[in-house]
ZAROPA-124336 format. One record per residue (C-alpha): y, z, x. Coordinates in Angstrom, 3 decimals. Layout:
<sedos>
+----------+----------+----------+
!       yy !       zz !       xx !
+----------+----------+----------+
!        Y !        Z !        X !
...
+----------+----------+----------+
</sedos>
This chain:
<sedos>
+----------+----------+----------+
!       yy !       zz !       xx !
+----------+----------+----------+
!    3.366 !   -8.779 !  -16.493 !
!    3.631 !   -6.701 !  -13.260 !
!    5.577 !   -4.024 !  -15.299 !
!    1.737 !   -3.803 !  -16.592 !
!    0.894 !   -2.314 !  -13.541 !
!    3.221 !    0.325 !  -13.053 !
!    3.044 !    1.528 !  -16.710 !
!   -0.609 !    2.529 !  -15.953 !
!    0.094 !    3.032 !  -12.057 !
!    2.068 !    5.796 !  -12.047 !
!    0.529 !    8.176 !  -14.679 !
!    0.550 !   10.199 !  -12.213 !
!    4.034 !   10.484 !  -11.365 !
!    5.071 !   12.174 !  -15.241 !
!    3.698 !   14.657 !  -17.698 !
!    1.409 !   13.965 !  -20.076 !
!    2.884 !   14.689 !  -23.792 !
!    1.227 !   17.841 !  -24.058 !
!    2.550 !   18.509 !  -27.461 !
!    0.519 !   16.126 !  -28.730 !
!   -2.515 !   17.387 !  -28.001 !
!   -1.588 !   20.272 !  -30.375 !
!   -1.636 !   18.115 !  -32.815 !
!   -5.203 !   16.596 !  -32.572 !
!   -6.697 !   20.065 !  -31.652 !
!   -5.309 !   21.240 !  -35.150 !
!   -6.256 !   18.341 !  -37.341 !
!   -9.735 !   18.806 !  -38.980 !
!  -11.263 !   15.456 !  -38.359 !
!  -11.274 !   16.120 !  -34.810 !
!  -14.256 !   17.962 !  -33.555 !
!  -13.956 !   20.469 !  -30.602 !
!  -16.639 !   21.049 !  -28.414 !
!  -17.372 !   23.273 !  -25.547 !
!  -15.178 !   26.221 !  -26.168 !
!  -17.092 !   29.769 !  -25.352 !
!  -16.756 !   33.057 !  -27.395 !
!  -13.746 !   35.135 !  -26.813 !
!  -11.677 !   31.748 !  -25.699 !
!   -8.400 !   32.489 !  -27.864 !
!   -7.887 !   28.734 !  -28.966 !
!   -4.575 !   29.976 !  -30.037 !
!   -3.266 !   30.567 !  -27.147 !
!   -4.239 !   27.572 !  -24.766 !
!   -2.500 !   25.656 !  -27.318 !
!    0.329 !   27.557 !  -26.413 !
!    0.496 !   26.976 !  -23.040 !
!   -0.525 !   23.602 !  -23.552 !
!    2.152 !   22.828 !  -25.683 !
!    4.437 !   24.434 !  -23.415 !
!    3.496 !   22.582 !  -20.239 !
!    5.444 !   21.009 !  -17.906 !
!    3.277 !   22.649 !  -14.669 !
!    1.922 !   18.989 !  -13.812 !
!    5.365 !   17.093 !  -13.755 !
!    6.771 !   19.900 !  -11.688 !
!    4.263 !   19.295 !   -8.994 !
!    5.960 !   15.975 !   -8.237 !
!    9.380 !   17.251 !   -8.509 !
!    7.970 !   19.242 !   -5.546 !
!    6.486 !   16.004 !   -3.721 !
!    9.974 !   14.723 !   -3.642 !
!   11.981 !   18.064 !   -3.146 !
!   10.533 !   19.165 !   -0.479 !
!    9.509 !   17.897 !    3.119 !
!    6.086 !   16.750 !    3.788 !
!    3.785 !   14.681 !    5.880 !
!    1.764 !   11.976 !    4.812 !
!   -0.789 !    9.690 !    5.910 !
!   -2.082 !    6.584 !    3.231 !
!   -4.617 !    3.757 !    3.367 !
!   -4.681 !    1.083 !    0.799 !
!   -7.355 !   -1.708 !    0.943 !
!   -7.545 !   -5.042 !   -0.812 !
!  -10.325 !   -6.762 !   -2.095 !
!  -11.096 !   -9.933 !   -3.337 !
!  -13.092 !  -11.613 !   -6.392 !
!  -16.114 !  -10.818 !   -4.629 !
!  -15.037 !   -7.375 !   -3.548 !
!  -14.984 !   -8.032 !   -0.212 !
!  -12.505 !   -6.279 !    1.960 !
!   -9.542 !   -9.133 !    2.723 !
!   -6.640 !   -6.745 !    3.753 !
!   -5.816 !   -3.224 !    5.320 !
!   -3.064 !   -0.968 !    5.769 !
!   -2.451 !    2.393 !    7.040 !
!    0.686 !    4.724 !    7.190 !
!    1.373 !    7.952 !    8.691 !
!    4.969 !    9.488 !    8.311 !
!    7.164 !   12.608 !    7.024 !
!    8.809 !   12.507 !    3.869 !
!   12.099 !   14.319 !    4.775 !
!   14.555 !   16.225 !    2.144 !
!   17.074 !   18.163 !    2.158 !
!   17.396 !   19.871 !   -1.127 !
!   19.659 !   16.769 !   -2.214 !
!   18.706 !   13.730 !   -0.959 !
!   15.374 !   12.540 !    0.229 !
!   14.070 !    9.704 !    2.925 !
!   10.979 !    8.667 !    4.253 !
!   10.164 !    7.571 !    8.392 !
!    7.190 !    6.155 !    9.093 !
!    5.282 !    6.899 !   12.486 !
!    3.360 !    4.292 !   12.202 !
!    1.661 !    1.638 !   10.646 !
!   -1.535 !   -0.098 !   11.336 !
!   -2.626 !   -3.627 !    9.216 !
!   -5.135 !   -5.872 !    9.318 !
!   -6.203 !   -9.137 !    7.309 !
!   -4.014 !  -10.503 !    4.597 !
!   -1.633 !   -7.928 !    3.546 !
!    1.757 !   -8.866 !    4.723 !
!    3.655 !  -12.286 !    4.696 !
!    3.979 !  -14.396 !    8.105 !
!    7.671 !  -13.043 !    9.062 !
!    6.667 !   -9.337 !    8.644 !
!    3.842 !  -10.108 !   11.112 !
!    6.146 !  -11.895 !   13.463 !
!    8.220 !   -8.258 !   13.251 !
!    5.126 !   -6.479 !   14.023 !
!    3.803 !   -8.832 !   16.877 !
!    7.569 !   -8.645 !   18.320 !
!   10.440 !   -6.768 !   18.020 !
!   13.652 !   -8.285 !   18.933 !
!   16.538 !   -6.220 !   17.468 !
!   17.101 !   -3.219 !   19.740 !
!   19.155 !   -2.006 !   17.208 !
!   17.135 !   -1.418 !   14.778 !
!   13.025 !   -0.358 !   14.728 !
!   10.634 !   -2.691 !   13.697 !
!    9.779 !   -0.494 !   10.546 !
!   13.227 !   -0.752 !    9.180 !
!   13.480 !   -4.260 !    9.519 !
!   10.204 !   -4.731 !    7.906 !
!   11.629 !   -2.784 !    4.837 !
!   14.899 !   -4.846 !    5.126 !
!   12.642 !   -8.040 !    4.208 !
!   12.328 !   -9.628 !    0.747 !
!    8.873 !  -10.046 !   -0.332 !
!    7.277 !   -8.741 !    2.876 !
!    3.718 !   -8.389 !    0.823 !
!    1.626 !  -10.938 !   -0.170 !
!    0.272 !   -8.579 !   -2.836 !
!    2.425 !   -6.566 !   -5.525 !
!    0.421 !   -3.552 !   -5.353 !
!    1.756 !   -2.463 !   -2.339 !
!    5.012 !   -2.684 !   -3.967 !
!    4.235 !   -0.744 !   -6.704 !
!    3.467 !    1.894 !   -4.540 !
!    6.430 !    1.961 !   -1.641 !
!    8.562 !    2.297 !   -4.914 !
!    7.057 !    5.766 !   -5.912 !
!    5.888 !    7.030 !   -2.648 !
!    7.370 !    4.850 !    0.488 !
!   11.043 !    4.387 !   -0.741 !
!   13.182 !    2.219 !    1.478 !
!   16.600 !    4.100 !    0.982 !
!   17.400 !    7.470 !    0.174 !
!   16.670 !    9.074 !   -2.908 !
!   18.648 !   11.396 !   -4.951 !
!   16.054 !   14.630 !   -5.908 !
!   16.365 !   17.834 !   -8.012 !
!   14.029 !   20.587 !   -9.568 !
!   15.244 !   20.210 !  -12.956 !
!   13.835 !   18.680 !  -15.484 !
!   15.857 !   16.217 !  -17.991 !
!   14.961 !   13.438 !  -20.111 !
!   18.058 !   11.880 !  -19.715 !
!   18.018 !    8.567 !  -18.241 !
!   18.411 !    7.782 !  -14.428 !
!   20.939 !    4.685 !  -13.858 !
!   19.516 !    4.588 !  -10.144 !
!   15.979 !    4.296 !  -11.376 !
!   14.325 !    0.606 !  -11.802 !
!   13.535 !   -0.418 !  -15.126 !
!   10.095 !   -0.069 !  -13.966 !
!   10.183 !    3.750 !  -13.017 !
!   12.230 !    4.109 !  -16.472 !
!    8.971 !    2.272 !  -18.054 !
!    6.724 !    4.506 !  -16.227 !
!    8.721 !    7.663 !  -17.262 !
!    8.267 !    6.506 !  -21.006 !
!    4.554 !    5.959 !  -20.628 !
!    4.034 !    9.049 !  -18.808 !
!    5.955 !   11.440 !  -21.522 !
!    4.649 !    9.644 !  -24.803 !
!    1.219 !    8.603 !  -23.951 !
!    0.273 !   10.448 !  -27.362 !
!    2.795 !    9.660 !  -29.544 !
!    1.833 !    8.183 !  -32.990 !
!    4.277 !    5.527 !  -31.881 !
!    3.332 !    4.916 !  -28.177 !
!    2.058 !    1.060 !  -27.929 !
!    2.758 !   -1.527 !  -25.693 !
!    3.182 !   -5.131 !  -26.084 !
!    2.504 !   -7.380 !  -23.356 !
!    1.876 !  -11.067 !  -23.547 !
!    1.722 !  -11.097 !  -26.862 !
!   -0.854 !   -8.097 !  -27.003 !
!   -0.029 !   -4.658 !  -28.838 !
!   -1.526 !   -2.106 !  -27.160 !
!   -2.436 !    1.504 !  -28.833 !
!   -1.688 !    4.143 !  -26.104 !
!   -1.188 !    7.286 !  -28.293 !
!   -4.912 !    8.549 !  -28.222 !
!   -3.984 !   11.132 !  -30.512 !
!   -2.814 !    9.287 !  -33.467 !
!   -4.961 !    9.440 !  -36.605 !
!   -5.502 !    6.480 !  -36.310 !
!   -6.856 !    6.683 !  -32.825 !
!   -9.471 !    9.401 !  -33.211 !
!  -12.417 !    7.571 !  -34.340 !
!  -12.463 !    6.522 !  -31.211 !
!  -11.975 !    9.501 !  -29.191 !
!  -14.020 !   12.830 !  -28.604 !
!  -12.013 !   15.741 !  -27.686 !
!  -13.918 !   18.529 !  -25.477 !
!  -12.219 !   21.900 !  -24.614 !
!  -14.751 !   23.654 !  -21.682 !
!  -14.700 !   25.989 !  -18.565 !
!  -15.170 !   24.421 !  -14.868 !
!  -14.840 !   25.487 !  -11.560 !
!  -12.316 !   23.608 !   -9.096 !
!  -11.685 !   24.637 !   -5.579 !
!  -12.871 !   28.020 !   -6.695 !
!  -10.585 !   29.040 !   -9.276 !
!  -12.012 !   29.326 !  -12.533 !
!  -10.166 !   26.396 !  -15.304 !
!  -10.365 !   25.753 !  -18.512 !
!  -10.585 !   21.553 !  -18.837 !
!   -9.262 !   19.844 !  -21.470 !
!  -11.103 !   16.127 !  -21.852 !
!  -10.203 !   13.318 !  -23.953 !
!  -12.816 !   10.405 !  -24.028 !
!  -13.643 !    7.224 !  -25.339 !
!  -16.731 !    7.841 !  -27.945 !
!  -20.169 !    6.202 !  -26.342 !
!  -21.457 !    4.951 !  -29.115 !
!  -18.267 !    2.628 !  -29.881 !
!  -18.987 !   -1.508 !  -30.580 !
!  -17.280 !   -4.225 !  -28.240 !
!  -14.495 !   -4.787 !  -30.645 !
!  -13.628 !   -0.982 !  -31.251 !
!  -14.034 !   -0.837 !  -27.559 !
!  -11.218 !   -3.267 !  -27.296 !
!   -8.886 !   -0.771 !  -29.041 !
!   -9.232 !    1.899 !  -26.762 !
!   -7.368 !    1.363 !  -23.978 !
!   -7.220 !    4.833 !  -22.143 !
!  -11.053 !    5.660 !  -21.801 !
!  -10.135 !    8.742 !  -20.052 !
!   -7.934 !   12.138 !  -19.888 !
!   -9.035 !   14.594 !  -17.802 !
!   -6.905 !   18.074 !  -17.241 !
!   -8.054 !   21.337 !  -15.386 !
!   -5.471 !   24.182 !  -16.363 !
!   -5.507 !   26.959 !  -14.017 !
!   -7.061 !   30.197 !  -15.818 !
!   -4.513 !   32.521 !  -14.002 !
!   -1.399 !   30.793 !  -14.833 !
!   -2.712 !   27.558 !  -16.888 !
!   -1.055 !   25.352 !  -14.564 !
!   -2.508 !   21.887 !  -14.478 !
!   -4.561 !   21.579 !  -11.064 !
!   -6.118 !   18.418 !  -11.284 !
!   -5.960 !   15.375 !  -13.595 !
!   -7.941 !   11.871 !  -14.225 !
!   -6.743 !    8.482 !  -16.175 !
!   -9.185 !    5.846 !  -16.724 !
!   -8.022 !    3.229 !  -18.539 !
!   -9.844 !   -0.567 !  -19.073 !
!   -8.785 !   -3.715 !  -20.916 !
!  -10.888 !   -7.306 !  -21.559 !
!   -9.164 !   -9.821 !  -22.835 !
!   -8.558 !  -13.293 !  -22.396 !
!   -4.823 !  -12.808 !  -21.443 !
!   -5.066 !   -9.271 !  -20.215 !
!   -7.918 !   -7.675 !  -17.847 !
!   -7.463 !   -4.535 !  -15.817 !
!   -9.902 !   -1.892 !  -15.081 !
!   -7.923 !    1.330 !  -13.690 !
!   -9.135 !    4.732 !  -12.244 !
!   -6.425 !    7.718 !  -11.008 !
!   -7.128 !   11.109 !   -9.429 !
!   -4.596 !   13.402 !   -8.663 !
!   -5.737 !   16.691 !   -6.635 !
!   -3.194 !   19.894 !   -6.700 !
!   -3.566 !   22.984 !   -4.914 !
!   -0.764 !   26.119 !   -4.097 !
!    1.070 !   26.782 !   -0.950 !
!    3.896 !   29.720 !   -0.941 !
!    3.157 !   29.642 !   -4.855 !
!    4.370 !   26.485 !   -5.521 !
!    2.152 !   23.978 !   -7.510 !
!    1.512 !   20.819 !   -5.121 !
!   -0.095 !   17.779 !   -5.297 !
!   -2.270 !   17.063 !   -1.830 !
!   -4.254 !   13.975 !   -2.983 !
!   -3.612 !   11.187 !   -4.892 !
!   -6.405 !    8.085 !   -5.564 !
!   -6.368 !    5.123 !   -7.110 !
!   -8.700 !    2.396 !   -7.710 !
!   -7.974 !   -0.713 !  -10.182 !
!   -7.892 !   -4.320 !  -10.999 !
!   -5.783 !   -6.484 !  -12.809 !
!   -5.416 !  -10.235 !  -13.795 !
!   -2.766 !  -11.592 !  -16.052 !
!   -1.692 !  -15.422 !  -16.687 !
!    0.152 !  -16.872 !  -13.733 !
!   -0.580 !  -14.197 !  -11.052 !
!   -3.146 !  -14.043 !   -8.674 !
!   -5.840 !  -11.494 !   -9.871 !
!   -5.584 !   -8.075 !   -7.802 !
!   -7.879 !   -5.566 !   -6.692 !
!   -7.053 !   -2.283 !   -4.601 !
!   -8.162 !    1.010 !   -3.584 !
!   -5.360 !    3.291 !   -2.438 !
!   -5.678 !    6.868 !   -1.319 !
!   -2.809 !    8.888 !   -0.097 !
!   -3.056 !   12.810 !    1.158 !
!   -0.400 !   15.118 !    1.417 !
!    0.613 !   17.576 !    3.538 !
!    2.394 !   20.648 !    5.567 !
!    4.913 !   20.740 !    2.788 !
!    8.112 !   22.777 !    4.222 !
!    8.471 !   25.189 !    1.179 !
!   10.874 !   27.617 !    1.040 !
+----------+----------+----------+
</sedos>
């Protein structure tokens, strides 16, 4: 069941299948709303169809050099804060490979097991700094979360990176990451579904027979000044408990530059009840340009899950990204 996690997790990390949204903004039992006069519907769909803008963005994160600082909190049933850490380091690269060092690292309450904090409270090996032999230790959190997220963001060994894009499998890449990579291309697929604990799980919000319980909206906004056209799909308000129950993904929110129609900012929501499954999940990711190159600069998350035999889970984690070495 943790794969459960990282399926919704990392939505940000891939491309939403933009194709599909074609499809649902050309059937007629889908009603769109919002759009002014003199927007040429014809060709946003283009671009739309043609995007691959918001992927790209974290090719970037991992291509090139950066600095980053992240705090991730964890909460208990009555969301109290029980546990606290904080990380500031560069993500190096060098075009081929990429690493991360961390400056430093600051916990508190219940986040790591007892050894790691015996390596924090005192180093022994002079060979070696205390951070790396805190990544050299099995299980070092008491929590998976964390994992989740030194897998995508914190990795302990080198990476191999590259600007291109392919849908060809990665042999390096955990089945998890592959998992994620599926979820992140296909979310609207007719076929897209997952089946966990017994559960099958509708994920392709454009299906036909998905759009009774959507609304689509096509609208203009305003984002960090530039003028965007936003593209929202959301769960319909007037939906009963049991239809409710079928709609997975409440949220899709994408703000497509007007100047270029690259995607600038994006939103998942996505919340499950049921008596084997229960997760409530909320990601933002925040882009912006530097030397013309699309970058993400903020990334939030906020979510709880609890599945059969696991201790429920509930985090906030917010990580900001910076003085990216572009060339």
């Amino acid at each position: 069941m943790k794969k459960l996690l990282l399926l919704f997790l990392f939505f940000t990390h891939y491309a939403l299948a933009q194709e599909q949204i074609v499809k649902s903004v050309l059937l007629d039992s889908v009603t769109i709303t919002g759009v002014k006069e003199g927007f040429d519907i014809d060709e946003f769909i283009h671009y739309v169809k043609t995007d691959t803008t918001f992927y790209m963005a974290f090719k970037h994160l991992r291509f090139y050099s950066h600095n980053y600082k992240s705090e991730l909190n964890i909460f208990n049933k009555k969301k109290k804060k029980v546990g606290e850490l904080k990380r500031w380091g560069t993500h190096f690269s060098d075009g081929k490979h990429a690493w991360v060092v961390d400056d430093s690292i600051y916990d508190e309450g219940k986040v790591f097991t007892k050894k790691v904090l015996r390596l924090l409270r005192k180093n022994t090996d002079t060979s070696s700094s205390v951070f790396a032999q805190i990544n050299s230790v099995k299980d070092k959190y008491r929590y998976y979360t964390p994992v989740a997220f030194d897998e995508v963001f914190f990795p302990t060994d080198t990476i191999g990176v590259s600007l291109k894009i392919s849908d060809k499998k990665n042999k390096n890449e955990s089945q998890n990451m592959r998992d994620a990579k599926t979820v992140g291309f296909s979310v609207g697929d007719d076929d897209t579904e997952q089946k966990k604990g017994g559960l099958s799980v509708k994920l392709s919000v454009f299906d036909i027979s998905m759009q009774k319980y959507y609304d689509y909206k096509i609208d203009t906004c305003s984002y960090k000044g530039k003028s965007c056209y936003s593209f929202i799909v959301e769960v319909k308000k007037d939906l009963s408990d049991k239809q409710m129950e079928e709609a997975l993904v409440r949220k899709i929110v994408s703000y497509f530059d007007k100047d270029n129609f690259n995607v600038i900012f994006r939103e998942y929501k996505f919340v499950y009840n049921h008596w084997v499954v229960d997760l409530d999940m909320h990601i933002i990711v925040d882009m912006d340009y530097f030397n013309n190159k699309q970058i993400p600069t903020e990334i939030y998350y906020k979510g709880y899950w609890n599945v059969p035999f696991f201790k429920p889970e509930r985090a906030e984690f917010k990580l900001s990204l910076s003085d990216y070495k572009l060339n």
